[in-house]
C-alpha positions as CSV (number, residue, x, y, z in Angstrom):
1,X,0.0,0.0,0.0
2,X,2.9,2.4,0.9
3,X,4.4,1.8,-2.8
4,X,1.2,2.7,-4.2
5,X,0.7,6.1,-2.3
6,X,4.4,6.8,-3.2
7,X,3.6,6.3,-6.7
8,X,0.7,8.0,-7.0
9,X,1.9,11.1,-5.5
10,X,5.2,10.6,-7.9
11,X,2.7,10.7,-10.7
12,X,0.6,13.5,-9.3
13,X,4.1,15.8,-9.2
14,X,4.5,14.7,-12.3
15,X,1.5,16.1,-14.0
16,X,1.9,19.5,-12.0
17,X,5.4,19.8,-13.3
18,X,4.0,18.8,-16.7
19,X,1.1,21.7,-16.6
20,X,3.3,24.1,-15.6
21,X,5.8,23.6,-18.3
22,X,2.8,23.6,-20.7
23,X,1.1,26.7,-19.4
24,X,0.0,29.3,-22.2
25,X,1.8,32.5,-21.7
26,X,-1.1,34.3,-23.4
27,X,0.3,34.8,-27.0
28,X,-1.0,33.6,-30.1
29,X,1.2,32.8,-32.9
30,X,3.1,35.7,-34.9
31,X,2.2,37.6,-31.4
32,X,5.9,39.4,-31.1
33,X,5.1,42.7,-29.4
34,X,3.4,44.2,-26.8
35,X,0.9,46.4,-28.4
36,X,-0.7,49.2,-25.4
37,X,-4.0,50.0,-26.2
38,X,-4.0,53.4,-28.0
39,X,-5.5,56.1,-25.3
40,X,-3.9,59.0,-26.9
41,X,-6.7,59.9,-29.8
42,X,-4.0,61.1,-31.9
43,X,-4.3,57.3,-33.6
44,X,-0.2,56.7,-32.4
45,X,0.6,53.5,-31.5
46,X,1.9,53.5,-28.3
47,X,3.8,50.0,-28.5
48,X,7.1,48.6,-28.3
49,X,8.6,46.6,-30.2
50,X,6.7,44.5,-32.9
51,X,7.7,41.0,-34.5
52,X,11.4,41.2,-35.5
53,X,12.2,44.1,-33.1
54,X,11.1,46.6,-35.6
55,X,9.0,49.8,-33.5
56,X,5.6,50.0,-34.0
57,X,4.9,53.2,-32.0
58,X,5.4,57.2,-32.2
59,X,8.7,57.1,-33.8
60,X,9.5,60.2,-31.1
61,X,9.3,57.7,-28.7
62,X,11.8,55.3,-30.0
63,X,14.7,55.1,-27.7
64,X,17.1,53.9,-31.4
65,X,15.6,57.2,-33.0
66,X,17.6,60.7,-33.2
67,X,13.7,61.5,-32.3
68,X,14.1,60.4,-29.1
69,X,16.6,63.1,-28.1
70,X,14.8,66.2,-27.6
71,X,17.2,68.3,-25.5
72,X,20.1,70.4,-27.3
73,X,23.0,71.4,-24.6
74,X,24.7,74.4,-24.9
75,X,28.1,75.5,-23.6
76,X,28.5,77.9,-21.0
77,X,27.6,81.4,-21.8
78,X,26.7,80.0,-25.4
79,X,23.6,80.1,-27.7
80,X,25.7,78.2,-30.2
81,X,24.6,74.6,-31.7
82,X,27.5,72.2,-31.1
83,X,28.2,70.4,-34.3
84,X,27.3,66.7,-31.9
85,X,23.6,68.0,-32.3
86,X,23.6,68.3,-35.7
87,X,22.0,65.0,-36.9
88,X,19.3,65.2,-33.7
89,X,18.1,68.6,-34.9
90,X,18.1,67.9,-38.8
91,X,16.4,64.1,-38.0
92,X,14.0,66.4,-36.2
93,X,13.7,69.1,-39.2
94,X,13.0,66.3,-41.7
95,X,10.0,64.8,-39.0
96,X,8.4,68.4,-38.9
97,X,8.6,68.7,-42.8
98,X,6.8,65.8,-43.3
99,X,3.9,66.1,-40.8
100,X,3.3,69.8,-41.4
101,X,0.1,69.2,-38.9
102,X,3.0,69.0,-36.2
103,X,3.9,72.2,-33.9
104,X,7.0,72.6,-30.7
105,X,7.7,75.3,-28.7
106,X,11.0,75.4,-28.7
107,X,12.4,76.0,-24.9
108,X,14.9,77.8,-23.5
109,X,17.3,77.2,-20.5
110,X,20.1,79.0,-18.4
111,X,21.9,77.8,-15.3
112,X,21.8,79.9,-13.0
113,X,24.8,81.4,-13.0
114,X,24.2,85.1,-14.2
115,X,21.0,87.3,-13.3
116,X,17.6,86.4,-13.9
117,X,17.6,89.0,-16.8
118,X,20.2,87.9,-18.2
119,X,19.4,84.5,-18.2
120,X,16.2,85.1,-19.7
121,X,18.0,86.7,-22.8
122,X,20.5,83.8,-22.9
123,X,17.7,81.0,-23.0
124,X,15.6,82.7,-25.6
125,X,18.5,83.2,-27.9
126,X,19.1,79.4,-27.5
127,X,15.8,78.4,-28.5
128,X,15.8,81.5,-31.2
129,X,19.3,79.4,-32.7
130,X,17.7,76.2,-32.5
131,X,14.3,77.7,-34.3
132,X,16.6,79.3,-37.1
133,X,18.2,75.9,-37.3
134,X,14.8,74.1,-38.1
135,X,13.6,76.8,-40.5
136,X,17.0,76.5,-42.6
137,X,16.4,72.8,-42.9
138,X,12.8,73.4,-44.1
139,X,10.4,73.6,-41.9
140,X,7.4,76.2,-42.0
141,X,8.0,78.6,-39.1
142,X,4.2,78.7,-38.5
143,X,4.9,75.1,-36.8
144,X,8.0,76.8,-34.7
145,X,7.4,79.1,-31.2
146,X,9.6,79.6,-29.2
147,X,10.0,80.5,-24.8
148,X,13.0,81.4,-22.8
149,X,12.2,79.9,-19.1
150,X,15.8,81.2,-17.9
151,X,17.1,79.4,-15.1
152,X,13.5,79.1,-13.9
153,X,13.1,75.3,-14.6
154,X,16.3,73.8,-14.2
155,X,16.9,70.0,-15.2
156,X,18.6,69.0,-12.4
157,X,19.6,70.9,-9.0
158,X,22.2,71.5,-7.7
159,X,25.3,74.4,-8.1
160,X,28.3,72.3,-9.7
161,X,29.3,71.5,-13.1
162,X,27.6,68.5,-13.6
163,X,24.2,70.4,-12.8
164,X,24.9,73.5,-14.7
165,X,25.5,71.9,-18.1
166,X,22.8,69.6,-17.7
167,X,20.6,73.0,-16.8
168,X,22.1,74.9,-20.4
169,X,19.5,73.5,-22.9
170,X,16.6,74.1,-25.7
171,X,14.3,71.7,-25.3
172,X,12.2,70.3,-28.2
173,X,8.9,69.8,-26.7
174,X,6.3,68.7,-29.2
């Protein structure tokens, strides 16, 4: 009688080891991405990666898009584009082109090194460079504003280097 109980919960283990191997993970076949539900309106997908690793959502949203970058960093005391940022801003200039129903406000920043005047002025001829950099590369300057925040809203706090370069920006918000 003992062998039989033994066996019997051998082969009982069994089976639940067996099921849980087998369990569905909720795909169906060709199933390779995980599509979000669209709540936007805008009629964006807002999903990952599809089958083959290709992205299926708002290609601004892309983490392996130029898109994805929307913050130009300036040196200090500089309104200057660095040549680095070339490729984000044109990658975004060719996006704007072809969906002409798209509009940014360009943004920009100081650290706040300097007086809130003068920061002001610094920050909107930063996002006044970045706005002349878009319209040379074609797009209609009815989609372009532009809004110098100063060293209002900085990035990151703090008073060292580290924070006051991350605080010198335009920011592409769309």
């Amino acid at each position: 009688m003992k062998s039989v109980r033994c066996c019997t919960w051998s082969l009982v283990l069994l089976l639940a080891l067996f099921a849980a191997g087998c369990s569905s993970t909720g795909k169906k076949d060709g199933d390779g991405g995980a599509a979000v539900e669209d709540r936007s309106g805008d009629g964006a997908l807002t999903s990952g990666a599809a089958a083959g690793g290709a992205w299926t959502g708002n290609p601004l949203d892309n983490p392996d898009s130029p898109l994805y970058q929307k913050v130009i960093y300036f040196e200090f005391d500089q309104s200057d584009i660095r040549p680095e940022d070339y490729g984000t801003l044109r990658a975004h200039a060719d996006y704007l082109a072809n969906n002409r129903n798209l509009s940014i406000t360009v943004e920009g920043h100081a650290d706040e090194r300097g007086s809130r005047e003068y920061n002001i002025a610094l920050g909107e001829r930063r996002a006044n460079t970045v706005k002349r950099f878009l319209e040379a590369e074609g797009v209609d300057p009815n989609q372009l504003s532009t809004v110098s925040y100063g060293e209002e809203r900085p990035e990151m706090s703090g008073s060292d280097e580290h924070a006051w370069a991350r605080n010198r920006r335009a920011v592409l918000d769309y």
